[in-house]
C-alpha positions in Angstrom: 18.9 -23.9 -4.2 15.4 -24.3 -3.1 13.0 -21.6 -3.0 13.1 -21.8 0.8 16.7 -21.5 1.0 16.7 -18.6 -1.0 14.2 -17.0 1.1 16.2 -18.2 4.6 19.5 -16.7 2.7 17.5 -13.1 2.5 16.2 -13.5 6.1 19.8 -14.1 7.5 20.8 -10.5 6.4 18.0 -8.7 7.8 18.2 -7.0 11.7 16.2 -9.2 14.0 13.1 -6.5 13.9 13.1 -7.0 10.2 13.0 -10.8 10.5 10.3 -10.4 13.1 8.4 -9.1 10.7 8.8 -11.3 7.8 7.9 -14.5 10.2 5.0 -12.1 11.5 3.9 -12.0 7.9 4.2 -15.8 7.5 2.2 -16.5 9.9 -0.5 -14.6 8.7 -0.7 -16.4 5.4 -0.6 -19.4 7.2 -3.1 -18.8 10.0 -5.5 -17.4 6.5 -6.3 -13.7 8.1 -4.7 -12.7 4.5 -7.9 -13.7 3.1 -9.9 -11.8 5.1 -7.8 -8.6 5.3 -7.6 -8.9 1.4 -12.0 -9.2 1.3 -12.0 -6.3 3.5 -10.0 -4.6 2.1 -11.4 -5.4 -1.7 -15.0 -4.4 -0.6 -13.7 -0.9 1.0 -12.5 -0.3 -2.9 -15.5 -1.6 -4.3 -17.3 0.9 -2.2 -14.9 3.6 -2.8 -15.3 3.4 -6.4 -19.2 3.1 -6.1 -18.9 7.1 -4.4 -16.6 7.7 -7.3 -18.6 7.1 -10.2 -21.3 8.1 -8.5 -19.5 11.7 -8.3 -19.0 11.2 -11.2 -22.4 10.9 -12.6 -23.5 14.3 -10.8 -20.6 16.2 -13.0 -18.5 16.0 -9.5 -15.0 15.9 -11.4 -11.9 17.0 -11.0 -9.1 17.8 -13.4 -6.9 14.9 -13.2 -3.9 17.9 -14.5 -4.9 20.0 -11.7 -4.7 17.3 -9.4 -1.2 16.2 -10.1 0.1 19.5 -10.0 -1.3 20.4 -6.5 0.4 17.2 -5.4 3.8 17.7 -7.8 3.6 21.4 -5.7 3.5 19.5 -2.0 6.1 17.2 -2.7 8.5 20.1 -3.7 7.1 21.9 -0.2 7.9 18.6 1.4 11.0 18.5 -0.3 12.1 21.5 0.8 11.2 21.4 4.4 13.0 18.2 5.1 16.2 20.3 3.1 16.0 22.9 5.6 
């Protein structure tokens, strides 16, 4: 089986708003806007770290623990409004 049978097999299964996607997304990386988005995207990191390390360089740090348990606390809050 050829690669492109084996991605027309997956296709098959998917609903048709599914399928539009995936031959949405084809035609993206064939029309080259992929590029593009990716470069955008890429230099909005680049600058993203830049403000980072800058912050970083004025002693503008957070504790990475502290951090991950505000966010472990809002998943369990999210976790319990959608079990309510």
């Amino acid at each position: 089986m050829t690669i492109e049978q084996a991605i027309l097999e997956k296709v098959r299964v998917l609903s048709p708003e599914k399928q539009q996607e995936v031959l949405a997304f084809i035609d993206l990386l064939q029309a080259d806007e992929w590029e593009k988005l990716y470069k955008g995207r890429f230099k909005e990191l680049q600058q993203e770290i830049h403000i980072g390390i800058e912050a970083a360089d004025r002693g503008e740090l957070v504790d990475a623990e502290a951090v991950f348990q505000r966010l472990r606390e809002k998943l369990q809050q999210k976790r319990a409004q959608a079990g309510q």
